[in-house]
C-alpha positions in Angstrom: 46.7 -7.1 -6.5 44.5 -5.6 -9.3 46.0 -4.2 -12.4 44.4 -2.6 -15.2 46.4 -2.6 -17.8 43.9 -2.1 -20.5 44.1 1.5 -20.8 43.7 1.5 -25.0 40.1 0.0 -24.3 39.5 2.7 -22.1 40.1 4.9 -19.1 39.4 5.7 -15.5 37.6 9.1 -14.8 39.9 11.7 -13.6 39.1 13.1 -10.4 38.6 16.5 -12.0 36.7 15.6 -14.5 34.8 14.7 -12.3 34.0 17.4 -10.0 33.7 19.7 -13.3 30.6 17.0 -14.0 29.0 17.2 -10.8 27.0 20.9 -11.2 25.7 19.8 -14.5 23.5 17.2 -13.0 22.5 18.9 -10.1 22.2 22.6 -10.5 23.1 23.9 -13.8 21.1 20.7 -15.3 19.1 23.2 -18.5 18.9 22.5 -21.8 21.3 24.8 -23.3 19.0 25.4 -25.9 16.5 27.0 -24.1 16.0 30.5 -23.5 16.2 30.8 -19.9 18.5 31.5 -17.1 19.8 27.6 -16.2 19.3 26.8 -19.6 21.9 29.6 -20.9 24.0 28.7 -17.9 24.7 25.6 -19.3 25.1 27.2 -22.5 27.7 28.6 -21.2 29.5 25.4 -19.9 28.9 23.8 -23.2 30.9 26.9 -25.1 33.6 27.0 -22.9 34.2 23.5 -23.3 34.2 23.9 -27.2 36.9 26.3 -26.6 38.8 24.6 -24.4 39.2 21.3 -26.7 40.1 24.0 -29.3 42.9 25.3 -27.5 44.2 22.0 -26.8 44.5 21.4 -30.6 44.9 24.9 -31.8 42.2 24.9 -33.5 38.9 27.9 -33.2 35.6 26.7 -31.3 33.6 27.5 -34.3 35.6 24.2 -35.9 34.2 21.6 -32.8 31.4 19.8 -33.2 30.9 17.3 -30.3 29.1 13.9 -30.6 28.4 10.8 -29.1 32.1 9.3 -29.4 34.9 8.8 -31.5 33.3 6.2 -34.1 30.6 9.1 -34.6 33.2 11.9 -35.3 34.7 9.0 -37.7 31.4 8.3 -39.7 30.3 11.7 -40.1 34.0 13.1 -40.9 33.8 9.9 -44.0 30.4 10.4 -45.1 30.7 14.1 -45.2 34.4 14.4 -47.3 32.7 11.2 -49.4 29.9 13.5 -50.1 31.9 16.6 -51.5 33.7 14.3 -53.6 31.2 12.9 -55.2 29.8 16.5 -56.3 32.8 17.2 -57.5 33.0 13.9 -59.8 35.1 12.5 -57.3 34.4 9.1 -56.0 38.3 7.8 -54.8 39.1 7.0 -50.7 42.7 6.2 -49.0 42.8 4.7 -46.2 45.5 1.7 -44.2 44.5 -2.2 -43.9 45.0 -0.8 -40.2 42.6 1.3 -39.4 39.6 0.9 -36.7 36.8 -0.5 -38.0 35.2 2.8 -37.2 36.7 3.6 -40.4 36.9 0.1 -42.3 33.2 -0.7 -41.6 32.1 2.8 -42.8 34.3 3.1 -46.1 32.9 -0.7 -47.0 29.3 1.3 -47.0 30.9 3.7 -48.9 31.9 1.6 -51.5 28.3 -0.3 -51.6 27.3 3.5 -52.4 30.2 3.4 -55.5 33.0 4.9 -54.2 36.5 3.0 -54.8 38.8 2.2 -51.8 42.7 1.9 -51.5 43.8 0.4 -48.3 47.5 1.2 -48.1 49.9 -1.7 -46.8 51.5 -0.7 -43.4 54.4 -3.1 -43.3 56.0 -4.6 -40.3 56.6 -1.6 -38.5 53.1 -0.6 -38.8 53.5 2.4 -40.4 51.9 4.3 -43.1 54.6 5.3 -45.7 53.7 8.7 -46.6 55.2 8.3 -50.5 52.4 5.3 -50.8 49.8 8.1 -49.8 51.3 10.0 -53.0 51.4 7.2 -55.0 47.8 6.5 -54.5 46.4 9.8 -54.9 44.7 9.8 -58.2 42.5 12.5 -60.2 39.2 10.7 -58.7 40.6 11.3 -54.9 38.5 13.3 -52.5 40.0 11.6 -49.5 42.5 10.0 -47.3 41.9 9.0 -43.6 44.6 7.7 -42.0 44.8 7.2 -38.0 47.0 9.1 -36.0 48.2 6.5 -33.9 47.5 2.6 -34.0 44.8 1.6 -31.4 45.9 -2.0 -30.6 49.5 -1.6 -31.6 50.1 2.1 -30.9 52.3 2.8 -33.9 52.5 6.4 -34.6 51.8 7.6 -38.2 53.8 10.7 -40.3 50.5 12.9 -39.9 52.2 16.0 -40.6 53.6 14.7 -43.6 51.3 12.6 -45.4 48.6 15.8 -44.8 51.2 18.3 -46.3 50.7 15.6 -49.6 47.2 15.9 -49.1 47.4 19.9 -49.1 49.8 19.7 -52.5 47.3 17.2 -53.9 43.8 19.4 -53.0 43.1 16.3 -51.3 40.4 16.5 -47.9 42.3 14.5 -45.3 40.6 13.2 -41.8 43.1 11.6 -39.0 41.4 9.0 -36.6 43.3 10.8 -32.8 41.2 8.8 -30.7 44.4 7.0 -29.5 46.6 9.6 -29.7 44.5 12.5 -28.0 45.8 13.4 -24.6 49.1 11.2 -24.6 50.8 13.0 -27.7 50.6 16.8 -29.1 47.9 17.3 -31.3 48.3 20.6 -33.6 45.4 20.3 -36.0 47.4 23.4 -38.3 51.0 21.8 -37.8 49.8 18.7 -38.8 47.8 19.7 -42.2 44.4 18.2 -41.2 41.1 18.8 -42.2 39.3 16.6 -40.3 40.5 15.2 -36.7 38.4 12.5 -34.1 38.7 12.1 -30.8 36.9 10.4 -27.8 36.5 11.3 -24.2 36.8 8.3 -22.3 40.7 7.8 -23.8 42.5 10.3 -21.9 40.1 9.9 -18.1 37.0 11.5 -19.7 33.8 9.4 -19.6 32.3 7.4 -22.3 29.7 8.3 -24.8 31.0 11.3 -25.9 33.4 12.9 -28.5 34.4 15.8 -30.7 35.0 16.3 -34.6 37.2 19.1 -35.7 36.2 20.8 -38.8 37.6 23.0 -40.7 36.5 26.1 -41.7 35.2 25.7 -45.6 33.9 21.9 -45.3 30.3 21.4 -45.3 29.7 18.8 -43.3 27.1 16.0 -44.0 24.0 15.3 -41.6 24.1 11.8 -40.2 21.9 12.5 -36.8 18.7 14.4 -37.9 16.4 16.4 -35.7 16.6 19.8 -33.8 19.4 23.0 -34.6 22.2 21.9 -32.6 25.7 22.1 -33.1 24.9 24.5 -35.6 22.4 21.9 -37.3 24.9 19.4 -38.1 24.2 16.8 -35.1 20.8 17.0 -33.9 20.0 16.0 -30.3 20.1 17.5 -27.0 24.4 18.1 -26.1 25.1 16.1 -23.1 26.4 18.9 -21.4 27.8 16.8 -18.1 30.2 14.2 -20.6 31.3 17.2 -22.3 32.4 19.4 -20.1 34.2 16.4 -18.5 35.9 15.6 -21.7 37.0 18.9 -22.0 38.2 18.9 -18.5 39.6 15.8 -18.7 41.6 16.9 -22.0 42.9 20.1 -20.5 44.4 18.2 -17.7 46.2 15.5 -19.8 47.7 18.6 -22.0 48.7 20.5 -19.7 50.4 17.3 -17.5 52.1 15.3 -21.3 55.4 15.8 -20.6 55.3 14.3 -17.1 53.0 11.6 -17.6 54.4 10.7 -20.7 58.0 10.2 -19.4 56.7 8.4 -16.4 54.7 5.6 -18.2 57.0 5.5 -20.9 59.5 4.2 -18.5 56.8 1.6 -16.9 56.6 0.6 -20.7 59.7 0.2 -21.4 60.6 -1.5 -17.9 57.9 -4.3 -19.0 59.7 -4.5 -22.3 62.6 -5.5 -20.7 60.8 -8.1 -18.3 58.5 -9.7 -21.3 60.9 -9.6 -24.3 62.8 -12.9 -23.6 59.8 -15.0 -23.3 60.6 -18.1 -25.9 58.9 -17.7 -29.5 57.5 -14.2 -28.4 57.4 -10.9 -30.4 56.9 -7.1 -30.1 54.9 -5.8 -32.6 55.0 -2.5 -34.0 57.8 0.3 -34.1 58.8 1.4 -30.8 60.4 4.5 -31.7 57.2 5.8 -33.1 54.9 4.9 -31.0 52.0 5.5 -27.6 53.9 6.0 -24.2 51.5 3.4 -22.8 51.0 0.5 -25.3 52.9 -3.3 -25.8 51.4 -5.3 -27.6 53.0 -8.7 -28.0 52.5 -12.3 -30.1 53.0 -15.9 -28.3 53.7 -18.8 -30.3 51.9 -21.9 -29.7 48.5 -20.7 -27.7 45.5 -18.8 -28.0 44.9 -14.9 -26.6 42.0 -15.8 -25.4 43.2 -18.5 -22.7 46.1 -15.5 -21.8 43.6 -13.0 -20.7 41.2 -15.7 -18.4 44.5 -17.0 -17.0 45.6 -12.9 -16.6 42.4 -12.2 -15.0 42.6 -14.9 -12.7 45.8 -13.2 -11.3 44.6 -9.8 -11.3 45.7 -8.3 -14.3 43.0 -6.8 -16.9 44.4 -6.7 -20.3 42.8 -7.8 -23.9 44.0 -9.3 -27.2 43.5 -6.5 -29.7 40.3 -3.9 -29.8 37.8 -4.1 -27.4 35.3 -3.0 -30.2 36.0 -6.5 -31.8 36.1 -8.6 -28.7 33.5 -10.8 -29.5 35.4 -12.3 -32.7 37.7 -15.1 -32.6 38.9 -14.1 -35.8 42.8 -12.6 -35.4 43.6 -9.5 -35.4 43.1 -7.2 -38.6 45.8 -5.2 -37.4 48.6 -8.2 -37.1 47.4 -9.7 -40.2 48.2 -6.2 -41.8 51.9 -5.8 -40.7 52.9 -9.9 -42.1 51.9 -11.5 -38.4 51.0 -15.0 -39.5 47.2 -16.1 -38.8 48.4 -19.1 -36.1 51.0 -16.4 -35.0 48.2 -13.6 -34.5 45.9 -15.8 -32.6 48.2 -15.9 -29.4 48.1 -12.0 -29.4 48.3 -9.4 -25.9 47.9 -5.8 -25.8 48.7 -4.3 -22.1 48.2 -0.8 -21.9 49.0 1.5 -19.2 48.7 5.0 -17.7 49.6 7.5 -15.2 47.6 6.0 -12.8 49.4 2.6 -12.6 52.7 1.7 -10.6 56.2 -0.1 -10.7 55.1 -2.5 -8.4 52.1 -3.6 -10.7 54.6 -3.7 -13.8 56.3 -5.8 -11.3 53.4 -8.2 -10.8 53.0 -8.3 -14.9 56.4 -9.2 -15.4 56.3 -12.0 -12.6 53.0 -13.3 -14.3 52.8 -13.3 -17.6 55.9 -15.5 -18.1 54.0 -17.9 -15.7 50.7 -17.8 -17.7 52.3 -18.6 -21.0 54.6 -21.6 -20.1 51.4 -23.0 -18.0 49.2 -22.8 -21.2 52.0 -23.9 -23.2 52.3 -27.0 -21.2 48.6 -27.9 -21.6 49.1 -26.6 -26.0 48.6 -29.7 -28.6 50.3 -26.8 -30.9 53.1 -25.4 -29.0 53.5 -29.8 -27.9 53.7 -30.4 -31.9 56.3 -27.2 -32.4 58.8 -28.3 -29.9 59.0 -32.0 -31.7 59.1 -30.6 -35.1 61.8 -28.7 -33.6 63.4 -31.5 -32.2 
């Protein structure tokens, strides 16, 4: 049995999606910045996809600006709110210690630039108290970004409130939704945002492609330069195919939220129940506030690493944190941010599920995992040195 349980990293292609792809490539293949027939044919795919992500967050398709993903969307949402500030004699940034590195990387340019940077404390819970938001805000503030939900722990943050702060405060204020798109509700005017990110390939759209919302006042800053489009902010021919499919793809997880969220909510929580008792194991994060589809759990003892070979090996795709920091053997940013010790950390799992998967592969998780950590626990120096200090 295959299971892919690393939904977080990304997402199978809806069928629809799909289908709604297919023409693009084929037959209504234009540039839709030409003047012609099949290039204003697929000028009209590209605007009715604008509108249609706009609807899904109530936002107007004058205020979607699509791009090449959801760490695009976060640069140029940054850079541009940095940029005001700094006119304005304003050169102060809030952000969490928990945020993608989307965000971390670009506000550490940021400050090589001369801006300042708080990075809020998340606590063990992993979530951003919205009083510390308050706290923080300072004269020299032009902006706080804080994600909507947690991509390796999928902790969801008090949006709504800590952007009502931001409104009191004149404060610009971005949320990362790159996680939270299509498996929450996202109300870009309920929720007090300026700025919102989000990614196709999270919610069954394909990959390399995104959307920024915008709202209406905010210039926004050029990071892509070249030809007019998207109304000269992000030069380069749209990719019309991903787009449409990302709308399509969004649309379809709206409009299907309630069900599917109840339904892998329970296939969460049923693998809860079956992983929880493992010796010296922990659930991180708040699970009150939090993604339908995310666990992510701590093993004493071994390393994350050896987990997901030995998980693979069995059929079961998962990871250990991000997949946008794979390649690190450092721990997890994340853990380290909520109090998870660094030898704690190291033996991390994130398994993260949709629609698309079944009881009888939370079934086959439940059966393996256990069997995966006692075998590498048996072969551990650590976990061999723990049990005798124990003793």
């Amino acid at each position: 049995m295959l299971v892919y349980a690393d939904n977080a990293a990304t997402t199978k292609i809806s069928d629809s999606a799909l289908k709604a792809m297919m023409p693009l490539f084929k037959e209504d293949y234009g540039n839709p910045s030409s003047l012609h027939s099949i290039g204003q044919k697929a000028k009209e795919y590209l605007e009715k996809a604008r509108a249609d992500i706009a609807e899904c967050i109530n936002a107007e398709p004058s205020t979607i600006y699509f791009t090449s993903g959801g760490s695009e969307a976060d640069n140029q949402a940054l850079r541009s709110a940095a940029y005001m500030g700094k006119k304005k004699g304003k050169t102060h940034i809030i952000s969490s210690k928990f945020e993608h590195h989307a965000i971390l990387h670009t506000l550490n340019a940021l400050e090589k630039e001369g801006f300042t940077v708080t990075l809020l404390d998340v606590y063990s819970n992993g979530i951003v108290k919205p009083e510390d938001v308050k706290n923080a805000i300072t004269d020299e503030t032009c902006l706080v970004t804080i994600m909507t939900a947690n991509n390796e722990i999928g902790t969801i943050q008090p949006i709504k409130e800590i952007g009502a702060i931001c409104r009191e405060k004149g404060v610009l204020f971005h949320t990362d939704a790159v996680q939270a798109a299509g498996h929450i509700p996202l109300d870009v005017k309920d929720m007090n945002v300026d700025m919102l990110s989000i990614s196709g390939h999270k919610f069954h759209g394909p990959k390399g492609v995104g959307a920024l919302y915008v709202r209406k006042g905010i210039i926004l800053t050029n990071i892509i330069f070249g030809g007019a489009q998207e109304r000269k902010k992000r030069a380069g021919t749209e990719n019309v195919p991903a787009i449409v499919g990302m709308a399509t793809a969004l649309k379809d997880s709206v409009a299907n939220m309630e069900k599917n969220s109840e339904y892998v909510t329970n296939l969460r929580d049923k693998m809860i129940a079956g992983l929880k008792d493992i010796p010296k194991s922990r659930i991180n994060g708040d699970l009150q506030h939090h993604l339908p589809g995310t666990l992510n759990m701590c093993f004493e003892g071994i390393e994350g690493e050896g987990i997901l070979l030995w998980l693979d090996q069995k059929g079961i795709e998962a990871s250990s944190g991000s997949a946008c920091t794979s390649g690190s053997l450092d721990p997890s940013h994340v853990l380290l941010a909520i109090g998870v010790p660094v030898e704690v950390a190291h033996g991390s799992l994130r398994l993260s599920i949709s629609e698309y998967n079944t009881e009888e592969e939370i079934d086959h998780i439940i059966k393996t995992v256990p069997q995966v950590v006692s075998y590498l626990r048996e072969m551990s120096p650590v976990w061999e040195k723990m049990m005798e200090e124990e003793k």
